[in-house]
C-alpha positions, 0 to 999 in steps of 0.5 A, spaced: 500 500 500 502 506 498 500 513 500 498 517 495 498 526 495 492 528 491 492 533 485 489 539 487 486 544 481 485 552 480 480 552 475 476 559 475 470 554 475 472 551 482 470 553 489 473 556 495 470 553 500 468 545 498 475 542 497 478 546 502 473 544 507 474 537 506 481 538 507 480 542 514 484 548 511 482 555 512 476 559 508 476 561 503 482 558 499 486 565 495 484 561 488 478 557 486 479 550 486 475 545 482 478 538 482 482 534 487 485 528 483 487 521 485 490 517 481 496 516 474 493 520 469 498 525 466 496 532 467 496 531 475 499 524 477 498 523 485 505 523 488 508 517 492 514 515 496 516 507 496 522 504 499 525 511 500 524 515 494 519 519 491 515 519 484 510 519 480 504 513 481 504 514 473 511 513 473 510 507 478 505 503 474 509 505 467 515 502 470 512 495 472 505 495 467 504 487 470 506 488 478 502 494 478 496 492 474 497 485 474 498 481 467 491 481 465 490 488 467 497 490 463 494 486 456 488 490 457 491 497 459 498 498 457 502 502 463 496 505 463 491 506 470 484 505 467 481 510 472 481 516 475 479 519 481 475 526 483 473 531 488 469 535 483 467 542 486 464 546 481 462 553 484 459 554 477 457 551 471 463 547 467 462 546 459 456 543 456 460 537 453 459 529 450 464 524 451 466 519 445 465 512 445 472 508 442 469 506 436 468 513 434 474 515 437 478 509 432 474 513 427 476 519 426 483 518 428 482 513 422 480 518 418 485 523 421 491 521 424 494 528 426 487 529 429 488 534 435 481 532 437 482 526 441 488 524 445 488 517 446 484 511 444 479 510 450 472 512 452 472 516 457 466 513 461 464 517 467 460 516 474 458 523 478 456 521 486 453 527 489 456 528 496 452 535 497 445 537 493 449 537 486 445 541 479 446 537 473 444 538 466 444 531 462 441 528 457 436 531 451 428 532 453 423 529 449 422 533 443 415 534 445 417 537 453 423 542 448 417 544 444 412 546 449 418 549 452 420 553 447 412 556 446 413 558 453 419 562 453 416 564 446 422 567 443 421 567 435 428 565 432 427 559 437 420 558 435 422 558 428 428 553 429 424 548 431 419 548 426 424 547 420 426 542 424 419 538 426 420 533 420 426 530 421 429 524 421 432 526 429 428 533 431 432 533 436 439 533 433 436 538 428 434 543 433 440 542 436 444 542 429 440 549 428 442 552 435 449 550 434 449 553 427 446 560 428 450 565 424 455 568 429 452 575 428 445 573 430 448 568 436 447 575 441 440 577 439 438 569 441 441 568 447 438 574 450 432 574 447 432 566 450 436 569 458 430 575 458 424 570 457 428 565 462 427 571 467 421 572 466 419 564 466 421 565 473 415 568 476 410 564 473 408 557 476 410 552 468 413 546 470 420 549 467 421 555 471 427 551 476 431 550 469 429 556 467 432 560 474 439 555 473 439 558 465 438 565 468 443 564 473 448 560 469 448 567 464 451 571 469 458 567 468 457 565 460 452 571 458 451 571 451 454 564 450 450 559 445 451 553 450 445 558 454 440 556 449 443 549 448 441 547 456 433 548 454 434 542 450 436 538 456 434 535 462 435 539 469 436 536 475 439 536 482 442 530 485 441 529 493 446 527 496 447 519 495 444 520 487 449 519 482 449 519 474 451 514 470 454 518 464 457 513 458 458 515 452 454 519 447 451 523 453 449 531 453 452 534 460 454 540 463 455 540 471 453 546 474 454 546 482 455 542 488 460 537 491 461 529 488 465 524 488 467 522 480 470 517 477 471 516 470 476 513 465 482 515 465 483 519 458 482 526 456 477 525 449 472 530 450 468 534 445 465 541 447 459 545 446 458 552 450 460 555 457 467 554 456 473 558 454 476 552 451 475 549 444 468 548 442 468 543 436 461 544 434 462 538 427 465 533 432 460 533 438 454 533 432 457 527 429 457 523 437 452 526 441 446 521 442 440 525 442 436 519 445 442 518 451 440 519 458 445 519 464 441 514 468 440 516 475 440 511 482 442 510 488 447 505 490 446 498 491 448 494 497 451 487 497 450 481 502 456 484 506 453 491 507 458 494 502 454 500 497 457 499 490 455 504 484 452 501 478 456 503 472 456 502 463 464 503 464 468 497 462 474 501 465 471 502 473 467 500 479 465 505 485 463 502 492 462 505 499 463 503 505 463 505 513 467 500 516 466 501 524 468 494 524 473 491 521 471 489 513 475 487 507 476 491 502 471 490 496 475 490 488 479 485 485 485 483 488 488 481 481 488 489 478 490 496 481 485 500 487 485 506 490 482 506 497 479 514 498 477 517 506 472 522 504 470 523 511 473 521 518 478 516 518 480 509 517 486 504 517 488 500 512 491 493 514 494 489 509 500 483 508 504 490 506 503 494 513 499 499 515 495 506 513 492 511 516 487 515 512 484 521 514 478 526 511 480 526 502 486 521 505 487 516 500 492 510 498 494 506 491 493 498 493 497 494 486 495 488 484 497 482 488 497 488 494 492 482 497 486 481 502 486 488 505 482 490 511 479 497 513 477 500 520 474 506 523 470 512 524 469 514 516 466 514 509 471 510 505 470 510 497 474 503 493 475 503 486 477 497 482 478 495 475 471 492 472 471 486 468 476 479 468 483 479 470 
């Protein structure tokens, strides 16, 4: 076992108060802070020291892929952890984005071996557990709630956008289409004509005036972005604390506000398509969003043990929880890599190599073949193991 030293992250979107609290540091943090990162992934691998020298986990794995990630988890994955994990704090609203599935990601680097696009050749499959009430925008309403929608908010270059696109094939990714594709001189006058009658909406008592507020609210930090109209097109939702969402590949999603634990497949392929001042590739993301695709929101199931372990599509990942006030095994694979995460309170880790202690966001990397491993302790403790056979 090895303790690891998570990755804290600035983004302008993050908060100053989630991540800072959780790790008993004094508020409010000087900078925002968005993420806290636990794992091997590049742009912020986890520091360790084991035998006496300090390094990287990604280092670690890339010099040993079959003792870290076992044989089978080699072949599969190369020198490469299949996962990630994530505080994720949002103090507001993170691009509206859609994650490739592997086929489609094979096909355009096909198609373009000098794409820019897409980094590496995974999915990148991601499950949001919401730790405080957390606002999401996921998935694509039915077309016909977007219409009634759209006669609500009765903006005319809206109305018209839908009527051009009622007989085709897909009226959702037409709308969608059509939305993304307004003319940039025109794009301004739209997206407040569509923020001012959100406002409006907020007086009345139409089923759409929570989205309509989230919209109007958003527009604060993202005025006269194309991504505000684009949220009219999807599902509005706040996840009480203990909900997650399951988001595969295909699935429109924007992460407005709140504090989770996310876990998610250990790449960088992302499409975006508003709210952000980075990259907006409107063709790419029209090509693999799914419009029929809807993250599905649960509650963990609980196992003969009383282990909760999170239902997931990915192939790459498996999120459980436990509250070890007695002492329990962990849950996972003991063939392939883990990562053992105290949200809350503390727990002892016991295992054939020593013993560790983890505090509040303490966390610690078990290899493969690290063996049966124990937990004990007054605290909320998160595992995530590879998924599939190894």
């Amino acid at each position: 076992m090895d303790l690891l030293s998570p990755v804290v992250f600035n983004d302008e979107w993050g908060s100053h108060i989630a991540i800072a609290s959780l790790q008993g540091r004094p508020i409010p943090s000087v900078l925002p802070e968005s993420e806290l990162w636990m794992g091997a992934h590049e742009s912020g691998p986890s520091e360790l020291t084991r035998d006496g020298v300090t390094g990287t986990l990604a280092e670690v794995i890339a010099a040993d892929p079959r003792s870290e990630l076992g044989a089978r988890g080699a072949a599969r994955f190369g020198d490469r952890l299949p996962f990630l994990l994530k505080i994720l704090a949002p103090g507001r609203a993170i691009s509206i984005q859609v994650h490739p599935s592997a086929e489609q990601v094979r096909q355009l680097r096909e198609l373009d071996p000098e794409t820019e696009v897409y980094v590496d050749d995974w999915a990148k499959p991601e499950l949001l557990l919401a730790v405080s009430p957390f606002e999401v925008f996921i998935g694509m309403r039915p077309v016909d709630e977007v219409a009634e929608l759209i006669e609500v908010l009765g903006v005319e270059h809206l109305r018209d956008l839908l009527t051009a696109s009622r007989h085709a094939a897909d009226p959702l990714h037409a709308l969608l289409t059509a939305i993304l594709t307004v003319p940039s001189t025109e794009q301004r006058e739209l997206v407040r004509s569509v923020v001012a009658a959100c406002v409006e909406d907020e007086g009345s008592d139409h089923p759409s005036v929570q989205a309509c507020s989230a919209i109007a609210a958003i527009a604060e930090d993202h005025p006269d972005d194309i991504g505000l109209v684009v949220l009219l097109l999807m599902n509005h939702r706040i996840l009480r604390p203990g909900d997650y969402v399951d988001v595969p590949a295909g699935v429109l999603h924007s992460y407005v506000r709140g504090v989770g634990v996310e876990v998610l497949a250990n790449s960088d392929n992302v499409v975006r398509a508003g709210l952000t001042h980075k990259e907006v590739n409107v063709a790419e993301l029209l090509r693999i969003v799914d419009t029929a695709a809807d993250g599905r929101v649960g509650r963990a199931q609980v196992g003969s043990d009383g282990t909760e372990y999170f239902v997931s599509s990915s192939d790459r990942f498996q999120l459980y929880r436990l509250r070890p006030t007695v002492r329990r095994a962990l849950p996972g694979d003991e063939n392939g890599p883990r990562i053992a995460f105290c949200l809350r309170g503390s727990v002892t880790l016991t295992g054939a190599s020593g013993e560790l202690r983890l505090g509040p966001t303490g966390s610690a990397y078990l290899r493969a073949g690290e063996g049966s491993v124990h937990a004990e302790g007054a605290g909320e403790l998160y595992v995530v193991a590879v998924t599939g056979p190894l």
